[in-house]
N, C-alpha and C positions, 0 to 999 in steps of 0.2 A: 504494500500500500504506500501509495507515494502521497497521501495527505499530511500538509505539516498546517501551520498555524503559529502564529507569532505571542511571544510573549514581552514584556517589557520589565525590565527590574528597575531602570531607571526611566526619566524621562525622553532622555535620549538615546538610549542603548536598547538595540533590538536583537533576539538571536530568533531562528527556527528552531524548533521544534517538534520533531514527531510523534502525536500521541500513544502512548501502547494501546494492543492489541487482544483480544480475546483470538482462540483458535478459531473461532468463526468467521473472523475479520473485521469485526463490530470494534469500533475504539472504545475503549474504557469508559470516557466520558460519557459519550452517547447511552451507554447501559447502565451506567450509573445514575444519568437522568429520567431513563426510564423506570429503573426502581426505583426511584425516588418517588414519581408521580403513581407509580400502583400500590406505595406504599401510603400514599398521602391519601388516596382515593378510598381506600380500607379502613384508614383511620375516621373521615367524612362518613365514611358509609356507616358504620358504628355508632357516631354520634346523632347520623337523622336516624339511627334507628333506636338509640338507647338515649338520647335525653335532648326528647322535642320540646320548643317551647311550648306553653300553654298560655293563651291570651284570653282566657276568662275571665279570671279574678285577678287582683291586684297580688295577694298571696302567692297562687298559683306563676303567675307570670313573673316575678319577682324570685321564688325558689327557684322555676326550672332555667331561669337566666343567670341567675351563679350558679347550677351544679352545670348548665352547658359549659361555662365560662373557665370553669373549675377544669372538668374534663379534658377541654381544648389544648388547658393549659399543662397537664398531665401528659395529654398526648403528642406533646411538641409540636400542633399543628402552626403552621407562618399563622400570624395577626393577617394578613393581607388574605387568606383562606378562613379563616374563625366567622361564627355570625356574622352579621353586621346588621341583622333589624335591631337591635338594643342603639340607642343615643345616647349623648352626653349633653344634656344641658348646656355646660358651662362652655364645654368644647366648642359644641356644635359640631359635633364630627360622630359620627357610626364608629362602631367599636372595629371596624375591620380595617379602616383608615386610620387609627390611633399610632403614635410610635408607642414602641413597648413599653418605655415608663407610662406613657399619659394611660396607655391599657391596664397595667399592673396598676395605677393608684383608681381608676373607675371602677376594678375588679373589686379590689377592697372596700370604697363608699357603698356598692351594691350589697357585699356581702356583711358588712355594718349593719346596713341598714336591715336585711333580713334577721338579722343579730339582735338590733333592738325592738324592731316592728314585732318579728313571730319568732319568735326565742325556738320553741320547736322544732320549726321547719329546720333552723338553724341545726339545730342537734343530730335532727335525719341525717342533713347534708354532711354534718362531719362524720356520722357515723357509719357512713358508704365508705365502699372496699375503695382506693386508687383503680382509676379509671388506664393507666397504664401497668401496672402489673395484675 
């Protein structure tokens, strides 16, 4: 395979190089992005299937949006893949648009807030298994 690709270490200094190969003739890269996205897609699939929201009650929608939140954050899935019907007020921005600090401190307010609203729910939520192992 005569595919190379450039790489840069500095600004101005460029070399070739050739990516490895599997026996197939697939470069590394390319399979590695491929697992990456069915691996991603497995972890998605799991979460619409194990913890939908619920837009009924204020309770309801509130618990299953931190234990999605929860989950997401368990499963290493990208901020730019995670929900994004949940808002932020203050933001103005969808949870899926957030950098990961502003995510990490909305995750927290939400989960407070279920904390002091319904103490219960709250307990349920901590007392689920880790959504990654």
């Amino acid at each position: 395979m005569s595919e190379t690709f450039e790489t840069s270490e500095t600004s101005d200094t460029y070399q070739t190089v050739s990516p490895p190969y599997f026996d197939d003739g697939l470069p590394l890269v390319k399979v590695d992005l491929e697992r990456r996205r069915q691996d991603l897609s497995l972890r998605l699939a799991f979460l619409h299937e194990n913890c939908q929201i619920t837009p009924h009650t204020r309770p309801g929608r509130l618990f299953t949006t931190v234990k999605r939140m929860k989950a997401e954050e368990e499963l290493a899935i990208p901020i730019v893949d995670r929900y994004g019907g949940v808002s932020s007020a203050a933001l103005g921005l969808p949870a899926h648009r957030m950098s990961p600090f502003e995510w990490g401190v909305f995750y927290m307010m939400l989960a407070d807030q279920l904390h002091s609203d319904y103490p219960e729910l709250y307990t349920s939520l901590e007392n689920e298994p880790d959504q990654a192992g």
